[in-house]
C-alpha positions, -999 to +999 in steps of 0.1 A: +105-193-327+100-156-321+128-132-308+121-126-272+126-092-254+127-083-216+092-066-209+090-033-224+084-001-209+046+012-205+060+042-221+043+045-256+031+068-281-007+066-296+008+053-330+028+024-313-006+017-291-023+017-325+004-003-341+000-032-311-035-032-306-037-033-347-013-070-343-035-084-314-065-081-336-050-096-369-045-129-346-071-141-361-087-143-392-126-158-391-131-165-428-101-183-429-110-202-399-069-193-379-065-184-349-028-175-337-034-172-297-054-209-299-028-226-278-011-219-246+026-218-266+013-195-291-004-171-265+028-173-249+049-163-277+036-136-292+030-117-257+073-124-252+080-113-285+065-083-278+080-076-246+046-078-226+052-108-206+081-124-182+102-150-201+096-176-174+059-173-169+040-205-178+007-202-198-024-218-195-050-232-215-073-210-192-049-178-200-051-184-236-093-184-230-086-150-215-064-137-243-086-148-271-119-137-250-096-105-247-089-100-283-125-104-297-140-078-277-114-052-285-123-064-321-159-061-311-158-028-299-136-016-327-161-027-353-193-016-335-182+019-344-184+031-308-221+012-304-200-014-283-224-040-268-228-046-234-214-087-234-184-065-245-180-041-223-186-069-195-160-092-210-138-063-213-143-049-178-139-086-165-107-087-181-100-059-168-104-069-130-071-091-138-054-068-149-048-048-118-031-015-124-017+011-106-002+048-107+028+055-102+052+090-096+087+092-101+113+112-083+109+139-110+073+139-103+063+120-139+035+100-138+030+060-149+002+031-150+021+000-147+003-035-135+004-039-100-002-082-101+024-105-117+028-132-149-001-139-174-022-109-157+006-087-158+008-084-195-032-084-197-023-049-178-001-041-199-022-047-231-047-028-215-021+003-210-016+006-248-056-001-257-059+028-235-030+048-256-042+036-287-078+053-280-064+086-283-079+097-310-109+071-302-118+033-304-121+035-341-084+045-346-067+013-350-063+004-381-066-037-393-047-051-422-071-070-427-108-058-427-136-075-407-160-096-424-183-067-422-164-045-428-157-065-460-196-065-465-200-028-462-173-021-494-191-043-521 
């Protein structure tokens, strides 16, 4: 079973975003036919070992739906090359509207997004506070281990 952390701090760097957002896409693997967000347990999982979500939030099958529908429209957006379609910017604007966030300002006067609802949508926030890191330097910035099946196409 994976380690499990408290929920991490929103404060990241664009490499660490990168680094994240890279992980969430490599859950699955098409050719192969895996998927490692498929079940409720496994969504779950890798959100705790990651920090991003409560350790006594339950998971539904419906969350998991969400994470994977999530998931596959960064990865859509990431391989259109900045040509994202609109199904994907819908999807990812629908996710989006769970993910509830707000600003905050501390006593110092520093600024912060953080999510403003609870649980499963919680760490969709969250998620969505390091995609937004990790497009620094632009949607194409995150770097896969493992290519997409078109992107394996356009290298023979």
């Amino acid at each position: 079973m994976p380690e499990k952390r408290p929920v991490r701090s929103m404060k990241t760097t664009p490499a660490e975003a990168r680094e994240l957002i890279g992980e969430l896409l490599e859950t699955v693997d098409p050719e192969a036919g895996t998927d490692e967000l498929a079940s409720p347990r496994q969504v779950y999982d890798w959100l705790t070992a990651r920090g991003l979500l409560d350790h006594d939030v339950e998971i539904t099958a419906e969350d998991a739906q969400v994470m994977m529908r999530m998931r596959d429209a960064i990865r859509d957006r990431h391989d259109a090359g900045g040509k994202p379609s609109r199904e994907t910017i819908a999807t990812l604007n629908w996710v989006m509207s769970k993910a509830l966030l707000r600003v905050r300002f501390g006593r110092r006067g520093n600024v912060w997004t953080e999510p403003a609802v609870e649980g499963f949508d919680a760490a969709i926030g969250r998620l969505v506070i390091f995609l937004e890191a990790a497009d620094a330097e632009g949607p194409g910035s995150i770097r896969r281990r493992r290519p997409s099946v078109d992107d394996r196409w356009l290298t023979r």
